[in-house]
N, C-alpha and C positions, 0 to 999 in steps of 0.2 A: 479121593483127596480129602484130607483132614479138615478141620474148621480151622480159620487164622487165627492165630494167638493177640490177644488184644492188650494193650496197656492203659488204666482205667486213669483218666484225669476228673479230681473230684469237684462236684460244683461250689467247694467254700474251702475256705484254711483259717488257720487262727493267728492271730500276729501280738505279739507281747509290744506295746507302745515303749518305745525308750523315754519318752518325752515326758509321759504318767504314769509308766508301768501297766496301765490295766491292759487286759484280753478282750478282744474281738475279733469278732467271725467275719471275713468278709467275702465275697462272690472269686470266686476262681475264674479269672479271666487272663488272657494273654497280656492287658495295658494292668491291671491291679496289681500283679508278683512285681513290680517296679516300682510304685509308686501310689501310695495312698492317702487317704486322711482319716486323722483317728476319731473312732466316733462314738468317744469323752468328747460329750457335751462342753464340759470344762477347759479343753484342752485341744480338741481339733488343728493338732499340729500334722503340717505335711509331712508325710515318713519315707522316702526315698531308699531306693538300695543303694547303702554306704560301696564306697570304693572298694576292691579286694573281693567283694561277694556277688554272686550273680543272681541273686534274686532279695525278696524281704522274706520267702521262705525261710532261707539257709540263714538270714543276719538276726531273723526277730519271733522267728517262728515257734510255736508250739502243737504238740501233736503227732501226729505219727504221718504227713502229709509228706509227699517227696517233692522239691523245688519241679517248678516247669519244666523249664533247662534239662535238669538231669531224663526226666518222665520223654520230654524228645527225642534226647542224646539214646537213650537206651530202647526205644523205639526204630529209630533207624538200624541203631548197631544189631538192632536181633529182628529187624523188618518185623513190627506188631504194628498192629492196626492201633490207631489211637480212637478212643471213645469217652467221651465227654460225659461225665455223669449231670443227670439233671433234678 
């Protein structure tokens, strides 16, 4: 029997702030991809996943990161182990 095929969830993403435009990195968690705060000093606005989008990946995202959501959805649909990069 073969080794199981794994889908790698990485430990950070980058999200473009609407609020100030700037970039940051933030920890890749299941409660973060919904719901963050920007961390401009200046600016520390709450940034929510807008209506229509399922994650702040998919709405504000930068990078080559895949949304949660999707990294699950395609996990199940091909049964891959999921594995948490740390």
């Amino acid at each position: 029997m073969g080794r199981k095929r794994v889908i790698k969830i990485p430990n950070s993403f980058k999200i473009h702030c609407p609020n100030c435009g700037k970039n940051n990195q933030y920890p890749f968690t299941k409660e973060s991809v919904f719901k963050i705060e920007c961390k401009n000093s200046k600016c520390k606005q709450i940034i929510e996943t807008p209506i229509m989008q399922c994650c702040l990946i998919c709405a504000f995202g930068k990078g080559k990161v895949k949304c949660y959501t999707q990294s699950m959805i395609e996990a199940k649909q091909k049964n891959l182990e999921v594995k948490y990069l740390c």
